[in-house]
N, C-alpha and C positions, 0 to 999 in steps of 0.2 A: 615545662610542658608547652610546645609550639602549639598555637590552636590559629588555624583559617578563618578568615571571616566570610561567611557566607550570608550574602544581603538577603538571601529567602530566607531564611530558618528569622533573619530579623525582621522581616515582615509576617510572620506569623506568630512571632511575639508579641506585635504590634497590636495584628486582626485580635489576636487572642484577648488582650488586656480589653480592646474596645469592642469586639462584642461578646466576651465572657464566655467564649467556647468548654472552658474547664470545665460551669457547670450542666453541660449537655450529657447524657447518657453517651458512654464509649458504645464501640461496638465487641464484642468479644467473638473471637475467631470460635468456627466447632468444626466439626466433624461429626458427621450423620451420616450411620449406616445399618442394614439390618443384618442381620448375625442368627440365622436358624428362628425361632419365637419371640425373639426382640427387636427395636429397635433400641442402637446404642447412641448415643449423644455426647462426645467430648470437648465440652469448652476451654481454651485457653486463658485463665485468670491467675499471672504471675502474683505474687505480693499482696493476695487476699488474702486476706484473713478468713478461715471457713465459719466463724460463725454470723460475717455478714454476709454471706450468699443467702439468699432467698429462692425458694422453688414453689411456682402455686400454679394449678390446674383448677381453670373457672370454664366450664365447658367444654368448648373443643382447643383453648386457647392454654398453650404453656408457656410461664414466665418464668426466666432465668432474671436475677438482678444481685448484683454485687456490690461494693462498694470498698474501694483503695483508699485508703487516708491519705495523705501528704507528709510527706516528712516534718517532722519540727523543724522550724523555720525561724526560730529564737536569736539564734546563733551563729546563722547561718550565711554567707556570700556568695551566693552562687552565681557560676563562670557558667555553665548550662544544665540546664533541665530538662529532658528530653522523656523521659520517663512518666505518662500520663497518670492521675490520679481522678477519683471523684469516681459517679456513678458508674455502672456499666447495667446494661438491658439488652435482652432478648427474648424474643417472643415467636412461638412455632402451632400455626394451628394442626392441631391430630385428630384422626379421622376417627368413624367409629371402627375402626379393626382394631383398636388401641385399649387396652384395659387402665381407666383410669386408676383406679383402686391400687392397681401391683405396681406403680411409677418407685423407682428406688435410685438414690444417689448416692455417691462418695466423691470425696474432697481426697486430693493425694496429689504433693509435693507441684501444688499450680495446676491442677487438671480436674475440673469438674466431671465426673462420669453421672449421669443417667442414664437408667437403664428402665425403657418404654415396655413390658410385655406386651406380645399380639393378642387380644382375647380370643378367647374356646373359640367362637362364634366364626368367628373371621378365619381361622387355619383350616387346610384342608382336611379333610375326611371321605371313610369309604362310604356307600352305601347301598346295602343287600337288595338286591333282583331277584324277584321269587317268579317263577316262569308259570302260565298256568297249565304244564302237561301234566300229566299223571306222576310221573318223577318226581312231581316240586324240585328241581334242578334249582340250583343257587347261585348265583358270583357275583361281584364284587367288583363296583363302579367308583373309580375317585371320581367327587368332586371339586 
C-alpha cells in the first residue's frame, strides 16, 4: 500500500497531541427542517453506539451529546487515524411554538432523528365572525 506524505495532516498530529484537541466536543453535522406540524432534526453520528446518545430539553435549550469510543489500541500500529472519536455536542435553542413534552427520537444505522412537534397554540387556525345584522351571517377568518 503506497501512502504520500502530507506535512499538514503531520502538523495536526502534532497541534493535536500538544493541545489535546481529541478531548473537545466534535461538531455533529444535521439537518433541520420543518415538515407540515414538525420540526425534523437529523444528525450525522457514524460509529455511535445508540445508547450513549443523550437528548435533554432545559428550557428553550436542546442538547444532542454523544460519544464515539476509540478503537482498542492494545494491539494496534497505526499507519493513520483519521477517524474522530471522543465527545460530540449540540445544542439548538427552540422557541415557544415548539411543544416540549411531544420531542421524540430514533437512532438508525448512524442517523439521529428527532422529531420537534409544533404546539396547538403556535399552528394556524380559523376563527368565526359573527356579523351583527339580523341574519347572524357567519364566516371564517384564518389566522
Amino acid at each position: 500500500m503506497a501512502m504520500s506524505f502530507d506535512p499538514f495532516s503531520q502538523l495536526d498530529r502534532i497541534a493535536q497531541s500538544i493541545f489535546d484537541t481529541s478531548r473537545q466536543p466534535r461538531l455533529m453535522p444535521v439537518d433541520l427542517f420543518r415538515d407540515q406540524d414538525t420540526y425534523i432534526l437529523n444528525a450525522d453520528l457514524p460509529g455511535v453506539e445508540p445508547d450513549s446518545v443523550d437528548i435533554d430539553v432545559d428550557g428553550h435549550l436542546l442538547t444532542l451529546r454523544a460519544q464515539r469510543a476509540p478503537a482498542d489500541e492494545r494491539s494496534r500500529r497505526w499507519l493513520l487515524q483519521e477517524r474522530p472519536y471522543g465527545a460530540y455536542q449540540r445544542q439548538f435553542t427552540i422557541g415557544d411554538d415548539v411543544d416540549p413534552d411531544g420531542i421524540s427520537a430514533s437512532y438508525d444505522n448512524g442517523v439521529l432523528s428527532v422529531i420537534i412537534p409544533i404546539a396547538e397554540r403556535a399552528k394556524p387556525r380559523k376563527i368565526e365572525i359573527e356579523s351583527g345584522g339580523s341574519g347572524r351571517q357567519r364566516k371564517a377568518v384564518t389566522a
